[in-house]
C-alpha positions as CSV (number, residue, x, y, z in Angstrom):
1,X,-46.3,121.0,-92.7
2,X,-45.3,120.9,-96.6
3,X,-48.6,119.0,-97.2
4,X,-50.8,121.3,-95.6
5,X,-48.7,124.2,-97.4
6,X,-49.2,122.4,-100.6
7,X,-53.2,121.6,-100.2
8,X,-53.8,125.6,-99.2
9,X,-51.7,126.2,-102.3
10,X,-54.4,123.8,-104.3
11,X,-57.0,126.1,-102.2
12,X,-55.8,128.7,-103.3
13,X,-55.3,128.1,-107.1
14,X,-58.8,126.8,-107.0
15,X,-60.4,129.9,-106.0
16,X,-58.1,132.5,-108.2
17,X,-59.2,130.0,-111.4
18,X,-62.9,130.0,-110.8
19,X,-62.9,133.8,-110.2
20,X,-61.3,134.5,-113.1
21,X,-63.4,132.1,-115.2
22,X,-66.3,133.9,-113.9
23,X,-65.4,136.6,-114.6
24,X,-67.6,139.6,-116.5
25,X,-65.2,140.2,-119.6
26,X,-65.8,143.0,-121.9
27,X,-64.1,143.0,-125.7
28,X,-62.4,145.9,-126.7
29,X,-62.8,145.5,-130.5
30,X,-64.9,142.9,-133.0
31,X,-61.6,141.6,-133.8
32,X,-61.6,137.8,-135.9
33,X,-62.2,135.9,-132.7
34,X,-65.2,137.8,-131.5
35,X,-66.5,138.1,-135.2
36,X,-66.1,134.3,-135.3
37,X,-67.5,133.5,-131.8
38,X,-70.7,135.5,-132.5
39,X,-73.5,135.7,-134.9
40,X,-74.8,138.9,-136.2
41,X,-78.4,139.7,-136.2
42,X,-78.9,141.0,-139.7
43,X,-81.3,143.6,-140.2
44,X,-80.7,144.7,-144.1
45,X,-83.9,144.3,-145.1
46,X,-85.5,146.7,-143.0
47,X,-86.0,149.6,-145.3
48,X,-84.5,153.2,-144.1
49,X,-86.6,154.9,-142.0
50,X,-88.8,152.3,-141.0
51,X,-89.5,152.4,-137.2
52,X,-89.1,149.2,-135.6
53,X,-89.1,148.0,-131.6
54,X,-87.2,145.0,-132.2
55,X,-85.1,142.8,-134.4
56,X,-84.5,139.0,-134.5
57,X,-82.6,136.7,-137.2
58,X,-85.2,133.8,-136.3
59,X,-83.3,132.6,-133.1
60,X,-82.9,135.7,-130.7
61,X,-84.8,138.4,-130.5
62,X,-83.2,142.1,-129.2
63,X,-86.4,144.0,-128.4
64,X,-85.7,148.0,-127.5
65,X,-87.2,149.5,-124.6
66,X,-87.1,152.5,-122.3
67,X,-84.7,152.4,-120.0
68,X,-86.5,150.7,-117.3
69,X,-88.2,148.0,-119.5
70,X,-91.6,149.2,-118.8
71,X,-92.7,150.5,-122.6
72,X,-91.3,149.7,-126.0
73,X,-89.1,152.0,-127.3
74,X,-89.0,152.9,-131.1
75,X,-86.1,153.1,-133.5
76,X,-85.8,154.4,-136.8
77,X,-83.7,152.3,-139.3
78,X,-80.6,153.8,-140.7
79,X,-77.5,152.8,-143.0
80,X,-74.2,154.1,-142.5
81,X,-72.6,155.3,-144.7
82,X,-75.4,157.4,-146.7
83,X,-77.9,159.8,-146.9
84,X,-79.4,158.4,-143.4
85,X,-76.6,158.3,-141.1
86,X,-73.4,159.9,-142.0
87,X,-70.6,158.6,-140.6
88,X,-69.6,155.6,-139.0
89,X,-66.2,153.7,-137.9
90,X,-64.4,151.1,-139.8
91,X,-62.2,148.3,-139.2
92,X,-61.0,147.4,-136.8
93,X,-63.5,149.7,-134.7
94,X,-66.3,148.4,-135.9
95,X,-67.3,145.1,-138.4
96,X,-68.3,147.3,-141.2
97,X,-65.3,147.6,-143.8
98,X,-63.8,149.6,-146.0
99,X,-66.4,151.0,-148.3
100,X,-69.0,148.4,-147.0
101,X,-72.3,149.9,-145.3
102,X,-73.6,148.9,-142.0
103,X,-77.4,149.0,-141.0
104,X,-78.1,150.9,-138.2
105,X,-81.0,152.1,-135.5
106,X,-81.4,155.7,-134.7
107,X,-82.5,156.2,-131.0
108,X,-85.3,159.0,-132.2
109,X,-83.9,161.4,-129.9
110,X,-83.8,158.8,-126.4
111,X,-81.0,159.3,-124.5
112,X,-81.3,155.5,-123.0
113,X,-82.7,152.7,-123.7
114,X,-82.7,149.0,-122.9
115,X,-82.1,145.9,-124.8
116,X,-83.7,142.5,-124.0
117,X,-82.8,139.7,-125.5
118,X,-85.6,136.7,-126.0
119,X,-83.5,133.9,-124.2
120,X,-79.9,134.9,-122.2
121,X,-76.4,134.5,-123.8
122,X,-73.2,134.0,-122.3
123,X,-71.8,137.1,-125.3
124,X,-73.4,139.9,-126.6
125,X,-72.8,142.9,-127.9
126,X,-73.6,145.8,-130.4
127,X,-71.8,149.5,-132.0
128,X,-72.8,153.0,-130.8
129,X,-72.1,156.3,-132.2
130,X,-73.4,159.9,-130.9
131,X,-75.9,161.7,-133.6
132,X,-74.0,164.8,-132.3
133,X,-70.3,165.3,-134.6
134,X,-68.7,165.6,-131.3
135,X,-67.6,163.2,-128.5
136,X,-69.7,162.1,-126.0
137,X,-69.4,159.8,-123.3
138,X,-71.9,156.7,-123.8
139,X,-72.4,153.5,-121.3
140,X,-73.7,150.0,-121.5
141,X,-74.4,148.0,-118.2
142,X,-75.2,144.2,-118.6
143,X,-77.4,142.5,-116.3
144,X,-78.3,138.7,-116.0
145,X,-82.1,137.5,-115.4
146,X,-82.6,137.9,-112.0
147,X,-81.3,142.1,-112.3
148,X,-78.1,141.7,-111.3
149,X,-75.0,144.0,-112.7
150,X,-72.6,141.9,-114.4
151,X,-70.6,145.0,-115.2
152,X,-70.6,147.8,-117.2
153,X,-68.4,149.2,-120.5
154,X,-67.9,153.0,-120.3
155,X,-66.4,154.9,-123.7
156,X,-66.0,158.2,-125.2
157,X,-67.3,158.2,-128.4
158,X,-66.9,160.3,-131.4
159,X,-69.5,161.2,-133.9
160,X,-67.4,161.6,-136.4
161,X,-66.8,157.8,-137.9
162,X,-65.9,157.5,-134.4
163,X,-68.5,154.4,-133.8
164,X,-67.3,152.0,-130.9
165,X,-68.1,148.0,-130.0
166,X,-69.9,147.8,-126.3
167,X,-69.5,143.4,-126.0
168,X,-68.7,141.7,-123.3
169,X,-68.8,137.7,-122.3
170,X,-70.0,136.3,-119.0
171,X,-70.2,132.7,-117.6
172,X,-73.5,134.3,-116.0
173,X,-75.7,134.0,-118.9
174,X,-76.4,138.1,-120.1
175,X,-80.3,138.9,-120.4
176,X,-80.6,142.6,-120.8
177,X,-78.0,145.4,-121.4
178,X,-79.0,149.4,-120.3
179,X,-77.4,151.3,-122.6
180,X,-77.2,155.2,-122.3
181,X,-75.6,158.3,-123.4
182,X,-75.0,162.2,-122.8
183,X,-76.9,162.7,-126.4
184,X,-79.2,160.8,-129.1
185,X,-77.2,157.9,-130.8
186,X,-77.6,155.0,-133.1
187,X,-76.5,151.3,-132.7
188,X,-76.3,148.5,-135.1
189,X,-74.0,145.1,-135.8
190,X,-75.8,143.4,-132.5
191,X,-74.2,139.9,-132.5
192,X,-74.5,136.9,-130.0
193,X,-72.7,134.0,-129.4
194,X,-72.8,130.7,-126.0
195,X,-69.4,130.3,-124.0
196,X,-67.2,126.6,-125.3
197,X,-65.3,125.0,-123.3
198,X,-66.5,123.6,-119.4
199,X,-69.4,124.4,-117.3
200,X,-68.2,126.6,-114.6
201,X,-70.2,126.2,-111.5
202,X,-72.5,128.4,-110.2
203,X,-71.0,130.8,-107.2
204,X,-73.0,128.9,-104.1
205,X,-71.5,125.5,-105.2
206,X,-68.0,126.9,-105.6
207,X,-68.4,128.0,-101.9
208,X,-69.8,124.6,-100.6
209,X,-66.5,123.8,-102.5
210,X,-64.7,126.1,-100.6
211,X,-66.1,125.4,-97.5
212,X,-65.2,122.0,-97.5
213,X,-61.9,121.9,-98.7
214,X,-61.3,124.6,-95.7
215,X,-63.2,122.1,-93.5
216,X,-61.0,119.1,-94.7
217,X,-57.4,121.1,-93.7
218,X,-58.1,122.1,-90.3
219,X,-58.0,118.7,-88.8
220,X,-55.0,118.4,-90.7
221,X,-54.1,121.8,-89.1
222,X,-54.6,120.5,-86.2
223,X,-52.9,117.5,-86.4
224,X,-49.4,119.4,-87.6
225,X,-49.7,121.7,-84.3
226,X,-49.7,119.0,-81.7
């Protein structure tokens, strides 16, 4: 009896660590361990007001689309802080600092858009603030390659230097995010990054797993009761 009470402990254990490891994470602030863990798609040389449908830094590409991927969506290149776009958070809301500037991508009015990336990554993530000086609520939903939710980051946002990081990690490797809003918006400081540390298995192996260690205590089970 205390060895099939300490193998369904194992069991157990097992399954709690794999579904946290695969778990869809979001990050709450570009803080030094996201900063370092990523790498920021730079778009400074973009003049202001230049309307562009993607941006890359020679590795990934994040190309903007409507909402349902169909059409290319255009944006309209903006710096915060200046003439182009106002406002926009600081430390430790957003990666810009004190007195530094931030480029930025205003949505021309689109309430939603989509943003796919040229090959999936296990981090991603970018800043949003409303056009509007008031708050709004504004939502970003990440989806692997195959369409599937991997979960979604809901935040009210103010338009007054009130500009807010929508990141997240996944084991499941992110392809797309849809991101929308109550009101027209602007986004900038995307930033990517891969998972370190062990491959986690995919979820139909882990329940072969599963399946057989279950398999391998019932005759145990069995054995106890007679």
């Amino acid at each position: 009896m205390k060895r099939f009470s300490l193998m369904l402990a194992a069991a157990i254990a097992v399954w709690a660590f794999t579904a946290k490891a695969m778990a869809f994470t979001p990050i709450s602030s570009p803080d030094a361990a996201y900063l370092a863990s990523t790498t920021y798609i730079d778009p400074s040389a973009i003049l202001d007001w230049t309307n562009v449908t993607s941006i890359s830094d020679g590795t990934l590409i994040v190309s903007f689309k409507n909402a349902a991927g169909s059409a290319p969506l255009t944006m309209n290149k903006r710096t915060a802080l200046g003439s182009s776009w106002a406002t926009w958070s600081q430390a430790p809301d957003s990666q810009r600092g004190a007195g530094d500037v931030l480029p930025v991508f205003y949505s021309n009015g689109a309430t939603a858009a989509r943003f796919v990336l040229s090959s999936p990554v296990n981090i991603f993530g970018f800043e949003a603030e409303p056009e509007p000086f008031s708050v709004h609520t504004m939502v970003a939903s990440f989806y692997d390659a195959s369409d599937n939710l991997l979960g979604t980051i809901s935040r009210n946002v103010d338009g007054i230097a009130g500009a807010r990081l929508f990141a997240a990690s996944s084991p499941t490797p992110i392809a797309y995010v849809v991101f929308s809003s109550q009101v027209d918006w602007a986004v900038g400081a995307f930033r990517y990054g891969t998972l370190g540390g062990p491959v986690i298995p995919e979820p139909g192996t882990m329940a072969l797993f599963g399946t057989g260690l279950v398999a391998g205590l019932l005759p145990l089970r069995r054995r106890l009761r007679a």
